[in-house]
Biopython code that builds the backbone (N, CA, C, O; Angstrom):
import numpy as np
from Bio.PDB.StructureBuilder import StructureBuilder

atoms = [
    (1, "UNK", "N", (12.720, -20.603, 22.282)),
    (1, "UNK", "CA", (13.203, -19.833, 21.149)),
    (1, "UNK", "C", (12.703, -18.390, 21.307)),
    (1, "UNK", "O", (11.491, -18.183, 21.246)),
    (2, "UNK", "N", (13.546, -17.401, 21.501)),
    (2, "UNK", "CA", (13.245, -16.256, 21.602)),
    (2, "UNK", "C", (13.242, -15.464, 20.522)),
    (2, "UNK", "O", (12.900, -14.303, 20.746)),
    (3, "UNK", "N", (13.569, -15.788, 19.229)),
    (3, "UNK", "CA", (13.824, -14.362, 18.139)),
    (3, "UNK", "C", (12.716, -14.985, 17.623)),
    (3, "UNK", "O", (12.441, -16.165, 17.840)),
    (4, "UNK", "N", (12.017, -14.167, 16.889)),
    (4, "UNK", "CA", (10.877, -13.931, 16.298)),
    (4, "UNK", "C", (11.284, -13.471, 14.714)),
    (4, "UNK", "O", (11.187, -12.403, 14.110)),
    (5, "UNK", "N", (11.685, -14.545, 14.424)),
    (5, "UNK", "CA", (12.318, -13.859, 12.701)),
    (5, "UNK", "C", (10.941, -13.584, 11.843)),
    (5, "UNK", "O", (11.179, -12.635, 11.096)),
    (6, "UNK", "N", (9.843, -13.962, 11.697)),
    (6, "UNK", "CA", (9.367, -13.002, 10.955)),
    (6, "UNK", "C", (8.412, -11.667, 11.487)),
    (6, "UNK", "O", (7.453, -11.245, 10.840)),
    (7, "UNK", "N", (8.857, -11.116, 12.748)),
    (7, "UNK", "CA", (8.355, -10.214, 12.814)),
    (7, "UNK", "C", (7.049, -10.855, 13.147)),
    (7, "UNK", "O", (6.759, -10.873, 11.951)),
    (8, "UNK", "N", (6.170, -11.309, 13.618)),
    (8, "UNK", "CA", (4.785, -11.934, 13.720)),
    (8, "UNK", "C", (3.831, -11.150, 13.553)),
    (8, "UNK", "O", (3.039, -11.246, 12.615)),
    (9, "UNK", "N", (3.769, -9.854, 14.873)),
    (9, "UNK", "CA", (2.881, -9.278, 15.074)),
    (9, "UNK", "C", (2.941, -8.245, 14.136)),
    (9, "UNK", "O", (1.924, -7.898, 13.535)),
    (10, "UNK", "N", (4.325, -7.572, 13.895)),
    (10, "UNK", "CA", (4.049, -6.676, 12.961)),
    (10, "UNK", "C", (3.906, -7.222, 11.426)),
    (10, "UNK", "O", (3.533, -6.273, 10.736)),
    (11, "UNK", "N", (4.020, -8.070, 10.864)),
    (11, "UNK", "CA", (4.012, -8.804, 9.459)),
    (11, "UNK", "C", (2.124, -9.783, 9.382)),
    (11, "UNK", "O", (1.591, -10.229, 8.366)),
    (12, "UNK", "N", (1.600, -9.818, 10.754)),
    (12, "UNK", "CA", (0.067, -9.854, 10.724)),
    (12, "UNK", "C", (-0.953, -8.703, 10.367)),
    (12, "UNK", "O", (-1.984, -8.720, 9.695)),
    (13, "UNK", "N", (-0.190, -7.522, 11.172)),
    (13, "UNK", "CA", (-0.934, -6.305, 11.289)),
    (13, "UNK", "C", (-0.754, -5.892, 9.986)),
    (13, "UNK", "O", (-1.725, -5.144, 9.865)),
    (14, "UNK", "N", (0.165, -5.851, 8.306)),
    (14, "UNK", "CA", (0.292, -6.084, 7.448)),
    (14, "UNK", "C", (-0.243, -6.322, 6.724)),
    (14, "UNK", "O", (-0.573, -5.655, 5.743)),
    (15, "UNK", "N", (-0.534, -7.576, 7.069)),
    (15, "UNK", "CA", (-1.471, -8.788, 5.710)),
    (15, "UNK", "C", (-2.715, -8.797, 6.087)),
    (15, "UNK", "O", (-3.567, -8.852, 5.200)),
    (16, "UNK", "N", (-3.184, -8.741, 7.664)),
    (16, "UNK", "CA", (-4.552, -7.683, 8.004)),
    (16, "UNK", "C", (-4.582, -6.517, 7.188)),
    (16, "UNK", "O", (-5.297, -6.438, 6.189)),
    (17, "UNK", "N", (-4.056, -5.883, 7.462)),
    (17, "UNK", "CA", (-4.305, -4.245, 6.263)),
    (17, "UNK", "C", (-4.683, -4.258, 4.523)),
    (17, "UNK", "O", (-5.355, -3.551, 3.773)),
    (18, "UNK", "N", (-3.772, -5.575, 4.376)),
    (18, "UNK", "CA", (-4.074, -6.027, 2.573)),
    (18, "UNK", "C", (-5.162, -6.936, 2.672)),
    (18, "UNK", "O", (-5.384, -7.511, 1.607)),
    (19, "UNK", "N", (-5.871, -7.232, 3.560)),
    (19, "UNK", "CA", (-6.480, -8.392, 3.508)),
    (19, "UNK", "C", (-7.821, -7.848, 2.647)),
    (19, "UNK", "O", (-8.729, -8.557, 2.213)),
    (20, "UNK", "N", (-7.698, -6.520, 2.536)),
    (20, "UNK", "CA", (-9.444, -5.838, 1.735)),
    (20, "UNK", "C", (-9.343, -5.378, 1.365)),
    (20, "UNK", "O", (-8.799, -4.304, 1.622)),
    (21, "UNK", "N", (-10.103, -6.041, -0.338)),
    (21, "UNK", "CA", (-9.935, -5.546, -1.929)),
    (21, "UNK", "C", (-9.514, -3.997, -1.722)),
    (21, "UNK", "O", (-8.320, -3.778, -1.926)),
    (22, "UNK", "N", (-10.238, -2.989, -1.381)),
    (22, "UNK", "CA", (-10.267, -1.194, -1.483)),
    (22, "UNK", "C", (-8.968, -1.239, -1.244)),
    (22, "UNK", "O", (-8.139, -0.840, -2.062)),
    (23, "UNK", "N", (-8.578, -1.887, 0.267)),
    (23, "UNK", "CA", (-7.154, -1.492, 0.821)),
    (23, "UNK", "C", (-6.145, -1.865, -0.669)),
    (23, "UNK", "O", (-5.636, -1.017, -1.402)),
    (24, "UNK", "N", (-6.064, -3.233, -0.813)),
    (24, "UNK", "CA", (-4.954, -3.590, -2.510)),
    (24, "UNK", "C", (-5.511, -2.666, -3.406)),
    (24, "UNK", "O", (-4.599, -1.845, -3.494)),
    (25, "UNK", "N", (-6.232, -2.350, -3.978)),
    (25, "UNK", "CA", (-6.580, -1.383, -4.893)),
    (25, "UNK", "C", (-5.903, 0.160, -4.962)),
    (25, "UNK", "O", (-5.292, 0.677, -5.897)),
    (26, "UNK", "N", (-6.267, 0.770, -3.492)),
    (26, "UNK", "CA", (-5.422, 1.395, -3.322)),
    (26, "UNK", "C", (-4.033, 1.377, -3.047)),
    (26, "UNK", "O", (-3.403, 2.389, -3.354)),
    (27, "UNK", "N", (-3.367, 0.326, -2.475)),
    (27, "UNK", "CA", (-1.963, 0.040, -3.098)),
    (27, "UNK", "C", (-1.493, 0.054, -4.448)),
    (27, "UNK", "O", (-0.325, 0.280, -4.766)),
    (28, "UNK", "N", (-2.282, -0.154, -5.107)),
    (28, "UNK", "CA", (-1.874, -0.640, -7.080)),
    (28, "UNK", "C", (-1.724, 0.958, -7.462)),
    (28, "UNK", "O", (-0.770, 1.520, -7.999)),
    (29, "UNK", "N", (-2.956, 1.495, -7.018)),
    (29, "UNK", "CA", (-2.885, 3.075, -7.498)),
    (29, "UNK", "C", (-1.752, 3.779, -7.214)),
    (29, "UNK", "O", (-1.215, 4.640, -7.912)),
    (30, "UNK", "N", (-1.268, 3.170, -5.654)),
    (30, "UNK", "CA", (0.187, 4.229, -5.067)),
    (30, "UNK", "C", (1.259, 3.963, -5.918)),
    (30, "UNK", "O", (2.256, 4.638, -6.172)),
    (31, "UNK", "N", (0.836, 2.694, -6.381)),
    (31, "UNK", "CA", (2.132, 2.278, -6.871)),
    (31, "UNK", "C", (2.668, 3.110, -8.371)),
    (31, "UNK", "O", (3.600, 2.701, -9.063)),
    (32, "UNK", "N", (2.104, 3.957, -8.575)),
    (32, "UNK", "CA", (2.243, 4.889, -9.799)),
    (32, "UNK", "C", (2.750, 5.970, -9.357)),
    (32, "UNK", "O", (3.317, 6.711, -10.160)),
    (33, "UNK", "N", (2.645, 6.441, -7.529)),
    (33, "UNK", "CA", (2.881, 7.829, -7.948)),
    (33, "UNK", "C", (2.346, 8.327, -6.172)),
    (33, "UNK", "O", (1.624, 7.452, -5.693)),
    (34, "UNK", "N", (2.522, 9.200, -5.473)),
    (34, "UNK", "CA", (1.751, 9.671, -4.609)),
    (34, "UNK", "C", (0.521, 10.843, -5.132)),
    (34, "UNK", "O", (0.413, 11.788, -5.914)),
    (35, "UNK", "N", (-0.255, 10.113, -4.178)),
    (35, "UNK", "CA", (-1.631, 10.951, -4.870)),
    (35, "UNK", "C", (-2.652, 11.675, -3.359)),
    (35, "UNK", "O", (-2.092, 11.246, -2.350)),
    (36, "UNK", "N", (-3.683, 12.425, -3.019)),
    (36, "UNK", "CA", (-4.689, 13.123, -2.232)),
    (36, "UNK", "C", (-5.814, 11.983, -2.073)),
    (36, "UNK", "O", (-6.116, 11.229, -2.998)),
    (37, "UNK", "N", (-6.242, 11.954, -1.135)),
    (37, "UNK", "CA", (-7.480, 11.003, -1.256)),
    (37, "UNK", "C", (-8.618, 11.343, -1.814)),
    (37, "UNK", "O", (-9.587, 10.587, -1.887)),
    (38, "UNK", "N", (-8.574, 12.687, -2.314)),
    (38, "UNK", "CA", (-9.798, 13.206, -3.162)),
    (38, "UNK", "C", (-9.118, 12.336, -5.077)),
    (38, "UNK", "O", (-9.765, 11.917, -6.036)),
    (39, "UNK", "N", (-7.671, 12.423, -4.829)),
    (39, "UNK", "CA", (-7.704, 11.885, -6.677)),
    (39, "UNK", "C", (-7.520, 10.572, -6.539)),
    (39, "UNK", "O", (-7.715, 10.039, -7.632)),
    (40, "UNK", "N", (-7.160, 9.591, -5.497)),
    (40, "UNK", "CA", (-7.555, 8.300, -5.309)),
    (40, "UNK", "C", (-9.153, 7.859, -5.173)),
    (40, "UNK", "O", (-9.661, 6.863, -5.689)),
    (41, "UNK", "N", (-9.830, 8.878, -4.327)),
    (41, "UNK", "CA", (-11.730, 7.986, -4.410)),
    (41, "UNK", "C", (-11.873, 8.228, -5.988)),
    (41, "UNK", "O", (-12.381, 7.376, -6.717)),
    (42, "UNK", "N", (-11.339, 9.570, -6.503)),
    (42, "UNK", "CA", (-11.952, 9.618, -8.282)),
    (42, "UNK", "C", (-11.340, 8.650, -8.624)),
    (42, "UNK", "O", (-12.061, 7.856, -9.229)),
    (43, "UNK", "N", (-10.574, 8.414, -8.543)),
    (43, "UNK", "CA", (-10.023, 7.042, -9.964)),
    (43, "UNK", "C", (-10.445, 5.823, -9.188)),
    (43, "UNK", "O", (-10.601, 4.886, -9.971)),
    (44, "UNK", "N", (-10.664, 5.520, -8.067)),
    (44, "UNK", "CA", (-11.292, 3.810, -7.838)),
    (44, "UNK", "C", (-12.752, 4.137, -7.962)),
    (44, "UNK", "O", (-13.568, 3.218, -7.905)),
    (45, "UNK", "N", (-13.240, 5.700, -8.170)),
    (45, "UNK", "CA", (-15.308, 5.578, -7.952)),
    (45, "UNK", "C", (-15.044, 5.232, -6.728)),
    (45, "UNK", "O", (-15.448, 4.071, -6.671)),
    (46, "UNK", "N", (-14.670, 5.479, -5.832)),
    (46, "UNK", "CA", (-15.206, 5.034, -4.193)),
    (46, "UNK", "C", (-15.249, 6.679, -3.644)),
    (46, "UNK", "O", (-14.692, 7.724, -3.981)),
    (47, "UNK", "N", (-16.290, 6.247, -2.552)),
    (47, "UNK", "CA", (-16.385, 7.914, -1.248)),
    (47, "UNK", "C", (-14.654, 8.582, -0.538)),
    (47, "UNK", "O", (-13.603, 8.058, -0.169)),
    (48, "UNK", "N", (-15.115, 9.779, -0.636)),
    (48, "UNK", "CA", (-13.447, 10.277, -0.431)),
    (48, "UNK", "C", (-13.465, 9.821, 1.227)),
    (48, "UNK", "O", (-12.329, 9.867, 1.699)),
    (49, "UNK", "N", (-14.738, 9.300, 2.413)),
    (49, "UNK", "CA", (-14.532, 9.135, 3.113)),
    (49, "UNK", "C", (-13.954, 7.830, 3.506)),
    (49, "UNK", "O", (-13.102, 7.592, 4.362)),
    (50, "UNK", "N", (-14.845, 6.709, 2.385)),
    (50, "UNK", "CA", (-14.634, 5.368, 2.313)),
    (50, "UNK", "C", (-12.463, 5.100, 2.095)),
    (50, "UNK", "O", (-11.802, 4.254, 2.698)),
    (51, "UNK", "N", (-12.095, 5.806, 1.400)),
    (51, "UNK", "CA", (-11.069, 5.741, 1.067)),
    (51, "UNK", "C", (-10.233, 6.447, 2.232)),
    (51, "UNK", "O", (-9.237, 5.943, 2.752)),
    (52, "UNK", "N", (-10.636, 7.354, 2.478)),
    (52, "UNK", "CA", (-9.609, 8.028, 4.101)),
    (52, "UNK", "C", (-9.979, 7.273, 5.146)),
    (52, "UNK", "O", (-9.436, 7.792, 6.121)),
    (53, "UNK", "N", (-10.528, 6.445, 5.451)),
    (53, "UNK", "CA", (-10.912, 5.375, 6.318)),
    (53, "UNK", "C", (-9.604, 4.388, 6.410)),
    (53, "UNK", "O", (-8.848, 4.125, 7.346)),
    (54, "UNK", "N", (-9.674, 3.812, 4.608)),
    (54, "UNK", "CA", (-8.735, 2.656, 4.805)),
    (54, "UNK", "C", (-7.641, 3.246, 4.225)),
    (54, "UNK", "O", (-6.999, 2.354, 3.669)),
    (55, "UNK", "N", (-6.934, 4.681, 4.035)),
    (55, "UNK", "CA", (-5.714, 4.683, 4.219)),
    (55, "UNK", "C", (-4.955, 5.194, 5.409)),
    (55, "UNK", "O", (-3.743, 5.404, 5.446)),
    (56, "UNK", "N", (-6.100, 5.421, 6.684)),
    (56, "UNK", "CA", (-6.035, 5.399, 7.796)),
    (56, "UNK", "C", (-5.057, 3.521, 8.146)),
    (56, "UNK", "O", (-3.904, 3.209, 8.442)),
    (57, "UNK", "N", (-5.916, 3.010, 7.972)),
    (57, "UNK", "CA", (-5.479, 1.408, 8.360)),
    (57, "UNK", "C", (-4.495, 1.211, 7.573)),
    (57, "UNK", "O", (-4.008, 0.128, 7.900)),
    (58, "UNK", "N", (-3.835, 1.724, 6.576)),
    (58, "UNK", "CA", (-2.768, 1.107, 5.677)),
    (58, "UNK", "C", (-1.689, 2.085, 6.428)),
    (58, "UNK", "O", (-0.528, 1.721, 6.240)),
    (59, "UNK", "N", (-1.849, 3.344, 7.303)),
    (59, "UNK", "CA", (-0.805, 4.003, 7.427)),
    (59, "UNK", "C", (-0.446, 3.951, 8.926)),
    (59, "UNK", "O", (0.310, 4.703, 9.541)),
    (60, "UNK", "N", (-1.036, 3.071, 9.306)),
    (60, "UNK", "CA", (-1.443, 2.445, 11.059)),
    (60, "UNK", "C", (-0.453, 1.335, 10.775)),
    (60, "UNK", "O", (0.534, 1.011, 11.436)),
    (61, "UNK", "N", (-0.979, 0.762, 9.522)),
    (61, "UNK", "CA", (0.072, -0.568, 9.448)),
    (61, "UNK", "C", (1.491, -0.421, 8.685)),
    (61, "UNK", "O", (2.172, -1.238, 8.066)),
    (62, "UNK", "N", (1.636, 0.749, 8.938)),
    (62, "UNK", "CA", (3.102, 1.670, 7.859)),
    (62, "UNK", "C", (3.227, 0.987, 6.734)),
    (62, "UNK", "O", (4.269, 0.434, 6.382)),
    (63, "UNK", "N", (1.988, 0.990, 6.004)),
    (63, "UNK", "CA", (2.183, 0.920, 4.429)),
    (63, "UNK", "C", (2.382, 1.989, 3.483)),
    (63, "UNK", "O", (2.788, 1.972, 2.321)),
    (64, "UNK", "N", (1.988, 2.965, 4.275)),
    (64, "UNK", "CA", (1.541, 3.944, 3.403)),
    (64, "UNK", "C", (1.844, 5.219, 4.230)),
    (64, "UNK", "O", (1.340, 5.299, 5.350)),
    (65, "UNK", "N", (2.757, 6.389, 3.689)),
    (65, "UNK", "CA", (2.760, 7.335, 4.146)),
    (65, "UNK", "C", (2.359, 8.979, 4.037)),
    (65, "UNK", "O", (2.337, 9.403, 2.882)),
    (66, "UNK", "N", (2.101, 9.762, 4.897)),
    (66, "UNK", "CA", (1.531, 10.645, 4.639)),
    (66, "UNK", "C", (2.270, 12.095, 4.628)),
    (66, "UNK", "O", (3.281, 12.273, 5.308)),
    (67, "UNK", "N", (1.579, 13.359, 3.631)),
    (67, "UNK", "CA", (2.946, 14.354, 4.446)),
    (67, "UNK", "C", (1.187, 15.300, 3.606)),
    (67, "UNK", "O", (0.251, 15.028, 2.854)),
    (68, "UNK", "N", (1.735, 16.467, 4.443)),
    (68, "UNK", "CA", (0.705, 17.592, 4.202)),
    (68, "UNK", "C", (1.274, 18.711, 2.964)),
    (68, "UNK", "O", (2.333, 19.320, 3.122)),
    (69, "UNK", "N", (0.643, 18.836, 2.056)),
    (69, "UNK", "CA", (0.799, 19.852, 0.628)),
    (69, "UNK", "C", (-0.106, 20.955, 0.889)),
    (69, "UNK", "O", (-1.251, 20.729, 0.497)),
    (70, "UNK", "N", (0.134, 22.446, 1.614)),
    (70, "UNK", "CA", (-1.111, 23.019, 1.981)),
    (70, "UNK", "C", (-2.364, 22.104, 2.292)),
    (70, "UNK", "O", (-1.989, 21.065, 2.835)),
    (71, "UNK", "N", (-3.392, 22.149, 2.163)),
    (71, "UNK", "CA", (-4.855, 21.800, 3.078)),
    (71, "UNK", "C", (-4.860, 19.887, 2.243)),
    (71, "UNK", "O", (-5.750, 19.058, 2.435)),
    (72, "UNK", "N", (-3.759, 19.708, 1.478)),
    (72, "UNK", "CA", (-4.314, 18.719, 0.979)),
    (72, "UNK", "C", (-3.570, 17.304, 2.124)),
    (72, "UNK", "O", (-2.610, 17.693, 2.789)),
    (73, "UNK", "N", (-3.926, 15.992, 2.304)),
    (73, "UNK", "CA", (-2.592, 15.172, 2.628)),
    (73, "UNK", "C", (-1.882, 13.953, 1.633)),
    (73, "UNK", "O", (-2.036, 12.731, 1.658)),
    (74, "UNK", "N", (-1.544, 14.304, 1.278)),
    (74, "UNK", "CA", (-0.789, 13.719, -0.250)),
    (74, "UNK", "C", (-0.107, 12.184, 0.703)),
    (74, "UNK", "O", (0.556, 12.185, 1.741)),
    (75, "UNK", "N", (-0.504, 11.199, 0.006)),
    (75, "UNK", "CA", (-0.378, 10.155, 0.661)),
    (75, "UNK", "C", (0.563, 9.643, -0.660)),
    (75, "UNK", "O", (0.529, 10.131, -1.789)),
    (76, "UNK", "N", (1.580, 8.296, -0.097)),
    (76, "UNK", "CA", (2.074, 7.669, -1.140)),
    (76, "UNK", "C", (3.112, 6.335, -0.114)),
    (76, "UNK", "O", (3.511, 6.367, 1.050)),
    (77, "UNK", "N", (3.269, 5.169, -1.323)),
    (77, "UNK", "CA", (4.026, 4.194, -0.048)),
    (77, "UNK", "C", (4.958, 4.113, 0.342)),
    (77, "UNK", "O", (5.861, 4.667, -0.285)),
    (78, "UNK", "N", (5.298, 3.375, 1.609)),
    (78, "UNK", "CA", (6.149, 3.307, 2.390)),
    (78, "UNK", "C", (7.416, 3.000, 1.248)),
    (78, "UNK", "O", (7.490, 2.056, 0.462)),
    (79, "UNK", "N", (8.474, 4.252, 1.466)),
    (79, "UNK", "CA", (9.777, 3.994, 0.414)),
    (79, "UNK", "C", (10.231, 2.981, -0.053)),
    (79, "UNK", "O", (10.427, 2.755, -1.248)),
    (80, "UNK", "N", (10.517, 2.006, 1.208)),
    (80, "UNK", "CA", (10.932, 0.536, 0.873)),
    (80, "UNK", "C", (10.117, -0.818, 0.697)),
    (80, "UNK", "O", (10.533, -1.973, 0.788)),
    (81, "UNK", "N", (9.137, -0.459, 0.484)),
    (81, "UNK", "CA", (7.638, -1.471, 0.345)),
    (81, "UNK", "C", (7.579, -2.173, -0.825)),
    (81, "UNK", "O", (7.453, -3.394, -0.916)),
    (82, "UNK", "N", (7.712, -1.052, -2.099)),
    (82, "UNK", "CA", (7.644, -1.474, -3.717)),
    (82, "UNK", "C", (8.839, -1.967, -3.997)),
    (82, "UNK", "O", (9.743, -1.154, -3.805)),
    (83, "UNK", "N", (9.292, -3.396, -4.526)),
    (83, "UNK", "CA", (10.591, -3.257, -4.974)),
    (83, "UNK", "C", (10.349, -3.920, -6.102)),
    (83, "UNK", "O", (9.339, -4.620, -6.175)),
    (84, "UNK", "N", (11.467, -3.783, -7.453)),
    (84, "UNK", "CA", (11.911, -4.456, -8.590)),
    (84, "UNK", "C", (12.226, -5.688, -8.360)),
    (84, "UNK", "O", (13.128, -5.778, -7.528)),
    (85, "UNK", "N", (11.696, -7.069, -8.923)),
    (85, "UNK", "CA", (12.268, -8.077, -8.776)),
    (85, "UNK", "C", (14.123, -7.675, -10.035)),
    (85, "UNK", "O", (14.399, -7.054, -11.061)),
    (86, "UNK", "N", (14.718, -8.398, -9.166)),
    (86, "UNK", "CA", (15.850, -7.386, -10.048)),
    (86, "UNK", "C", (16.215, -8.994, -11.753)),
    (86, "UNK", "O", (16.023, -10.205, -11.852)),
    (87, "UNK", "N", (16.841, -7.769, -12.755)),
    (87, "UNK", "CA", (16.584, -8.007, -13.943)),
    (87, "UNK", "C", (15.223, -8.424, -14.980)),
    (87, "UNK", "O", (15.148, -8.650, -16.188)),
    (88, "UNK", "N", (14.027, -8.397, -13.662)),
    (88, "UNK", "CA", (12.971, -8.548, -14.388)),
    (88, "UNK", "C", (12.203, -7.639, -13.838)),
    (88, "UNK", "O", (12.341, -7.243, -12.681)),
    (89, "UNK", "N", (10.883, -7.041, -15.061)),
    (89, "UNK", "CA", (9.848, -6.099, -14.946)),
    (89, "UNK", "C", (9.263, -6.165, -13.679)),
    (89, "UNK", "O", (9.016, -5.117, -13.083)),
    (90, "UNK", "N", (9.010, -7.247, -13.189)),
    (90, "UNK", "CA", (8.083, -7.898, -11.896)),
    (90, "UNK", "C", (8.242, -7.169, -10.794)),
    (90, "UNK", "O", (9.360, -7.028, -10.300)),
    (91, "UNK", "N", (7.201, -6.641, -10.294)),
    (91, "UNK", "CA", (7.406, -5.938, -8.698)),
    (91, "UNK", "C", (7.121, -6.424, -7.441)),
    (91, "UNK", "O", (6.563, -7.520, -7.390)),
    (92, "UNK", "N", (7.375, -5.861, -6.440)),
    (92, "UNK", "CA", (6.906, -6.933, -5.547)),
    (92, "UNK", "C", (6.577, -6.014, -4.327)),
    (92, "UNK", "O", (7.146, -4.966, -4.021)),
    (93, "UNK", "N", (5.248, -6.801, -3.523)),
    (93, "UNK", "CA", (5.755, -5.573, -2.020)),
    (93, "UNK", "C", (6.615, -6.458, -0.915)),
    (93, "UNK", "O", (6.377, -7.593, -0.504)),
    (94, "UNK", "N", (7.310, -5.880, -0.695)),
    (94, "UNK", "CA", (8.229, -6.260, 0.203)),
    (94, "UNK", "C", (8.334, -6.143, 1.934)),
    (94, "UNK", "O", (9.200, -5.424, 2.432)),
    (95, "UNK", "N", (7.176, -7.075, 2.960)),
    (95, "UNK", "CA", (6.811, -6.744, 3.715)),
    (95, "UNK", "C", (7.869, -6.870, 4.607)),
    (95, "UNK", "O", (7.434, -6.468, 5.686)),
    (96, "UNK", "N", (9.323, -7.302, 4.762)),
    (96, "UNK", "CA", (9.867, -7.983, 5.265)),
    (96, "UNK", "C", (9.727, -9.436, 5.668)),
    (96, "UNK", "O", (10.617, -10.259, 5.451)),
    (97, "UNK", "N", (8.353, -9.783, 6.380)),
    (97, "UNK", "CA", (7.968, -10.839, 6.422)),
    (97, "UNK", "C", (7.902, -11.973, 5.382)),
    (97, "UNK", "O", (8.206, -13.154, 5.551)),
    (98, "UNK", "N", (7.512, -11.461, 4.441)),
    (98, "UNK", "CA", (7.544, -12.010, 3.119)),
    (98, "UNK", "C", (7.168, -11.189, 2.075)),
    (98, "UNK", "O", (7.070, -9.972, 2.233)),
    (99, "UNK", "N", (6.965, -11.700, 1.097)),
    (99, "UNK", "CA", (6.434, -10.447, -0.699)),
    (99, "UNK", "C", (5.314, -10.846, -1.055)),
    (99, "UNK", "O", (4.955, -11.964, -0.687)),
    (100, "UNK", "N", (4.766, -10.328, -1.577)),
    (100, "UNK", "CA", (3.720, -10.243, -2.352)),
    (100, "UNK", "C", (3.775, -9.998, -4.000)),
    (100, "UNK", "O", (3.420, -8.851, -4.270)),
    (101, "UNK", "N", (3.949, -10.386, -4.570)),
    (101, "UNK", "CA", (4.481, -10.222, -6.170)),
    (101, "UNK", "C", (3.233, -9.305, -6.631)),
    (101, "UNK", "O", (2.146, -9.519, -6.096)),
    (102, "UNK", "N", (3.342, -8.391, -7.509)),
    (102, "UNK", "CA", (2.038, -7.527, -7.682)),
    (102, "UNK", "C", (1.956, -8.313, -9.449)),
    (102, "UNK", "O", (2.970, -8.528, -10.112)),
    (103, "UNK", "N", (0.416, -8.660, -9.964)),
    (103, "UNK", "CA", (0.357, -9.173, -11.151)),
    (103, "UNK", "C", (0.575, -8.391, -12.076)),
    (103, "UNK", "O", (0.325, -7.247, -11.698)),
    (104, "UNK", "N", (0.984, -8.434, -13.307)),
    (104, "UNK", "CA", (1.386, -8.155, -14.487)),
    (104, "UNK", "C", (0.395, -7.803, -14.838)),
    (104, "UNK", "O", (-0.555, -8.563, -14.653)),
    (105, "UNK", "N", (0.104, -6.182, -15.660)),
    (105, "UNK", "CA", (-1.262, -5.319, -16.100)),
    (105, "UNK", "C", (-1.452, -6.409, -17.421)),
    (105, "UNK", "O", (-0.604, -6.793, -18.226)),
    (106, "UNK", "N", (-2.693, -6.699, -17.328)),
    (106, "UNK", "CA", (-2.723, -7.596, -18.568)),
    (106, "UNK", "C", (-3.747, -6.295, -19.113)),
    (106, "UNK", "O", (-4.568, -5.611, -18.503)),
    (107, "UNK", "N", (-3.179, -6.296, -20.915)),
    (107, "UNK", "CA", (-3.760, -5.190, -21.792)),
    (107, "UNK", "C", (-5.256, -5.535, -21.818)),
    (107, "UNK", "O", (-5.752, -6.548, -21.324)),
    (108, "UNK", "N", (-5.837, -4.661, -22.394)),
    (108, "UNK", "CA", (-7.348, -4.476, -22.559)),
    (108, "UNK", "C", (-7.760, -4.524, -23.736)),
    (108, "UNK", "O", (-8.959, -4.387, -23.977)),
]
sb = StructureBuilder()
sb.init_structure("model")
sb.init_model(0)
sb.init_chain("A")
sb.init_seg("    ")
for serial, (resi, resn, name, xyz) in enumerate(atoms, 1):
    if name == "N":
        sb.init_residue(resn, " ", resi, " ")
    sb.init_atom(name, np.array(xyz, "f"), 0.0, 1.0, " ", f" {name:<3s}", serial, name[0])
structure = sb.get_structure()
């Protein structure tokens, strides 16, 4: 059998990348908006280095993309990653390989 329908290696290198809490955390945050890794370490409290580390590995594993705003690099996700489960609120990431359903913000 030669086709490789789910993508193996690239749909591992993936779920390696989500596999650590900081890395999902910082997914949840993208998922609002593209943001600098100086206003992502402020809002998780983590080191602006700790955080450019692992959106190094999320953008290795094309989760996450990058573009330069003068001196800053404004990071945000891969276009087709986040999707609407359709007619319902529910989102999902969409690795090709398979989804990941993101949980419902439960209020505070």
């Amino acid at each position: 059998m030669d086709q490789d329908t789910f993508q193996a290696q690239s749909c591992a290198d993936q779920l390696k990348a989500l596999s650590e809490p900081l890395r999902l955390r910082i997914v949840d945050v993208l998922r609002h908006g593209e943001m600098t890794v100086g206003d992502i370490a402020e809002f998780l409290e983590a080191e602006v280095v700790t955080v450019s580390h692992h959106l190094g590995i999320l953008k290795h594993a094309h989760l996450v993309t990058v573009r330069r705003e003068g001196r800053f690099m404004v990071y945000s996700l891969r276009k087709d990653l986040l999707e609407q489960a359709s007619g319902r609120a529910k989102q999902f990431l969409n690795l090709g390989c398979c989804r990941i359903e993101v949980p419902e913000t439960k209020p505070e």
